[in-house]
Wavefront OBJ file of the C-alpha trace (Angstrom):
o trace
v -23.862 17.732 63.832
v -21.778 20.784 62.600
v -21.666 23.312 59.695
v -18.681 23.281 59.445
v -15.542 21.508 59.026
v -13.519 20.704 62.247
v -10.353 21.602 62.837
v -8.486 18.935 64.058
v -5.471 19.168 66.142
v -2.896 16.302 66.391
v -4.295 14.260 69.383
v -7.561 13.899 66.727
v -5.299 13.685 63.692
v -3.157 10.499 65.477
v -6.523 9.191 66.693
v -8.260 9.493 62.708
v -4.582 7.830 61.374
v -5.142 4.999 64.009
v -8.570 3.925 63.266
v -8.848 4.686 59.578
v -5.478 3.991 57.637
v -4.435 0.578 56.455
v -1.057 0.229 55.356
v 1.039 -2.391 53.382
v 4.037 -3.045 55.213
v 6.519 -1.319 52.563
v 4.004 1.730 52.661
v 4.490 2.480 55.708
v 8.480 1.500 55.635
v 8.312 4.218 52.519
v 6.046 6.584 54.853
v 8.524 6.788 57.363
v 11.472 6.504 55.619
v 10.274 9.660 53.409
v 9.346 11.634 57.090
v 12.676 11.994 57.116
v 13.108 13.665 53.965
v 14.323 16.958 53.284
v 11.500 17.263 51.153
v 9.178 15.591 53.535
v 5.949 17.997 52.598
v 6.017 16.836 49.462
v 4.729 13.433 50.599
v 1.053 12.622 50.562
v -0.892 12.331 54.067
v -1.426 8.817 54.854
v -5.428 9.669 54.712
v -5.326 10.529 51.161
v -3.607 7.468 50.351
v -6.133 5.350 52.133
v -8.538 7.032 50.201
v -6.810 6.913 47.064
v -6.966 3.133 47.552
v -10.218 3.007 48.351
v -11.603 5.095 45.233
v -9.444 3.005 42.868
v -11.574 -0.531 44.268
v -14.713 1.461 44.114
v -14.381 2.908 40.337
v -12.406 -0.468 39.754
v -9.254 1.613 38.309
v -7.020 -0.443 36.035
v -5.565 2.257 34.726
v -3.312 5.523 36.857
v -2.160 8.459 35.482
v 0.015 10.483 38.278
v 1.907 13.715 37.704
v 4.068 14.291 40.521
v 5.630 11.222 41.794
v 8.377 12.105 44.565
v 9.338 9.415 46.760
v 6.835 7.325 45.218
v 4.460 6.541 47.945
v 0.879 7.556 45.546
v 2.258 5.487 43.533
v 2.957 2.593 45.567
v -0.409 2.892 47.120
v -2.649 2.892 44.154
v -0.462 -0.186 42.182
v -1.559 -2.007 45.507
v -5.060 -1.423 44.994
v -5.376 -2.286 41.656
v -3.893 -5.557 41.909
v -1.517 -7.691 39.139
v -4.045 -6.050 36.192
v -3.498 -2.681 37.017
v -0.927 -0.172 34.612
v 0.263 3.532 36.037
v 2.234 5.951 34.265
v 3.993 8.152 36.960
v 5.755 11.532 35.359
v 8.788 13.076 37.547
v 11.676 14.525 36.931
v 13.808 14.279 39.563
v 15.824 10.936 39.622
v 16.902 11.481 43.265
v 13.281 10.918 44.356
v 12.429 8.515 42.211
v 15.334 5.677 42.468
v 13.852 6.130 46.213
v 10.393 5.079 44.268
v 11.715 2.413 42.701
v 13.278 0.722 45.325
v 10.255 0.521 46.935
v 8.442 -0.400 44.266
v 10.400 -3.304 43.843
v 10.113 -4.394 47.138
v 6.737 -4.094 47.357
v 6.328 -6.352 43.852
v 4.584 -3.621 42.023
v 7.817 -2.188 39.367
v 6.944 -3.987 37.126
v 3.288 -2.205 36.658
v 4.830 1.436 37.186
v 6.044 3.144 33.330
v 8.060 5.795 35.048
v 8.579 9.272 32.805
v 11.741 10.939 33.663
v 10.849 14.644 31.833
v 9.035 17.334 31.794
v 5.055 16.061 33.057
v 3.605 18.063 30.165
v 5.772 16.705 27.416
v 4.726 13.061 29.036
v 1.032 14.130 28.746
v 1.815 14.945 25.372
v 3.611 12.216 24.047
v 0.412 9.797 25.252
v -2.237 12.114 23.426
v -0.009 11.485 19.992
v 0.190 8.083 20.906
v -3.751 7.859 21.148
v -3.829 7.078 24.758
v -7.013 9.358 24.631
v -9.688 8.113 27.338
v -7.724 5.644 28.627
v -6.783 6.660 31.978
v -9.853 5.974 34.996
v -7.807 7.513 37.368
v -5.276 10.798 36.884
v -3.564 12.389 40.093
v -2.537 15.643 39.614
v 0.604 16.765 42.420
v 3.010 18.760 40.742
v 4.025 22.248 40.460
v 1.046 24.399 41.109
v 1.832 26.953 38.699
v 1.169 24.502 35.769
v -2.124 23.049 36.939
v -4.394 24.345 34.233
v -1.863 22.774 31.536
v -1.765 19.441 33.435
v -5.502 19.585 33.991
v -6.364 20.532 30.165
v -4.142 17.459 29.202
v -5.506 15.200 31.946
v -9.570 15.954 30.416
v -8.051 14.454 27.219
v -6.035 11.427 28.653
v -9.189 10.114 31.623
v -12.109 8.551 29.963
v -16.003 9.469 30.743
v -17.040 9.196 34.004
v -13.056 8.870 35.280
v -11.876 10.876 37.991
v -9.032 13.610 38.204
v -7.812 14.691 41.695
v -5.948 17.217 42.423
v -3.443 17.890 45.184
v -2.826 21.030 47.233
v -5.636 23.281 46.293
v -5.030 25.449 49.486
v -1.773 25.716 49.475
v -1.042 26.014 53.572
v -4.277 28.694 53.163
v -2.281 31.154 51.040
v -5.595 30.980 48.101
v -7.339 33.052 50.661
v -5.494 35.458 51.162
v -2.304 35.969 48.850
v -0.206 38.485 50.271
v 1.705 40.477 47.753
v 5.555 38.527 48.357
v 3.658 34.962 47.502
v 4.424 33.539 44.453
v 3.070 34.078 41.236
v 1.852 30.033 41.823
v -0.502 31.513 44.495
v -2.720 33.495 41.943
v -2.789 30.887 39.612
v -4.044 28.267 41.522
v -6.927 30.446 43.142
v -7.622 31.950 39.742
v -7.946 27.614 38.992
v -9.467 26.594 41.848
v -12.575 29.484 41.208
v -12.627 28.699 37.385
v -13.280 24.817 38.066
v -16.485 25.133 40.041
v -18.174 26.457 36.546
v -16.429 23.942 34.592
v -19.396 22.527 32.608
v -17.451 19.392 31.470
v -16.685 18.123 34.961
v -18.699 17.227 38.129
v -16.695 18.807 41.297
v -15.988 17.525 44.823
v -13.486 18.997 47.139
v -12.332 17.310 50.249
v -10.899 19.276 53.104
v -8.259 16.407 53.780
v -4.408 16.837 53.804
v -3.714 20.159 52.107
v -7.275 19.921 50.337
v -7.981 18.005 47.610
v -10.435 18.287 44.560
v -12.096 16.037 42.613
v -13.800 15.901 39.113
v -15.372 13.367 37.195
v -15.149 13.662 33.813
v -18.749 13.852 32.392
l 1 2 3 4 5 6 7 8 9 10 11 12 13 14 15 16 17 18 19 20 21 22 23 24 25 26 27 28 29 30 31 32 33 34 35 36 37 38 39 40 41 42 43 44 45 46 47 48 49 50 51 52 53 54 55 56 57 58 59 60 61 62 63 64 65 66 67 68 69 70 71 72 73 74 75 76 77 78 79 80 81 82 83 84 85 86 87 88 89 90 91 92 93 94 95 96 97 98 99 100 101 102 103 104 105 106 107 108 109 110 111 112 113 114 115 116 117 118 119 120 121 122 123 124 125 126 127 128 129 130 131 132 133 134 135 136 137 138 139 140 141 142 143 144 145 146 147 148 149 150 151 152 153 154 155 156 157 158 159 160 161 162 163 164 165 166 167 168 169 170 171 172 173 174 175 176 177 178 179 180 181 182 183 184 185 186 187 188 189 190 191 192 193 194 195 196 197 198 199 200 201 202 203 204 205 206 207 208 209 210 211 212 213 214 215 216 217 218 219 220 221
């Protein structure tokens, strides 16, 4: 037993990826492919994916709400695991990374379940609110610039029904929330001032997962 959480350095990491990650075959062609990316630390650990799969079968999502799509691979990952019945709505705005997405989307015979929103996330959020897509979401991933995580959370509460989940992406930010050294960005502050202000959140229930860059959840009470 421990109190704490390990550390793990890569010969654990590999050994973790090797036992415990389950990939279709055009998930991991998009995994590597993306490794090569400028951009590469923008992709999603392979972990988080698995688990992303997993929570979608266990709350039976048929419904994904992602903000922050990049190359596509969150995405890809939780169309998988809901099956032919399942619906996301991914919001980007780069087309760059996301003809990448769709290509692989495509090939892995999931496009045609993906609504992709090429615009601002929070005008996307937005628009589905005044179209009275209220409560409709099980699932909403939040992975997007840090700086407007309270806005994409506040919309998010609206948009995932009772008892959904919200997750959210890069809480630690490579460790910078604990200790935000004066040249950080304003981002920094933000997301610590979030991070602290969601553990008294009275209309959530809060879980946060040392895995990847950290992740939190909530489920919506």
């Amino acid at each position: 037993m421990t109190r704490h959480t390990m550390t793990f350095g890569p010969q654990v990491a590999e050994y973790l990826f090797d036992i415990g990650v389950n990939e279709h075959p055009v998930q991991r062609e998009l995994r590597e492919f993306t490794a090569g990316h400028r951009m590469a630390k923008m992709q999603i650990a392979p972990e988080q994916g698995q688990f992303l799969g997993w929570l979608v079968q266990l709350l039976g999502v048929r419904r994904y709400l992602e903000i922050g799509t990049f190359t596509g691979y969150s995405a890809l990952t939780v169309a998988l695991a809901m099956g032919e019945a399942g619906r996301t709505v991914a919001c980007d705005m780069s087309v760059e990374f996301t003809s990448i997405a769709m290509d692989y989307w495509r090939r892995a015979g999931v496009a045609d379940r993906i609504a992709l929103y090429l615009q601002p996330g929070l005008l996307t959020l937005h628009q589905l609110l005044a179209d009275g897509a209220a409560g409709s979401f099980d699932l909403a991933f939040i992975d997007a610039d840090k700086q407007s995580y309270p806005d994409y959370y506040e919309a998010c509460l609206q948009l995932v029904r009772p008892g959904g989940v919200i997750a959210i992406d890069n809480i630690l930010l490579n460790g910078r929330v604990v200790d935000p050294q004066p040249g950080h960005p304003r981002s920094v502050e933000i997301l610590r001032a979030f991070n602290a202000g969601l553990k008294h959140d009275a209309r959530v229930d809060q879980c946060i997962l040392p895995m990847g860059d950290g992740m939190t959840l909530l489920r919506r009470r």
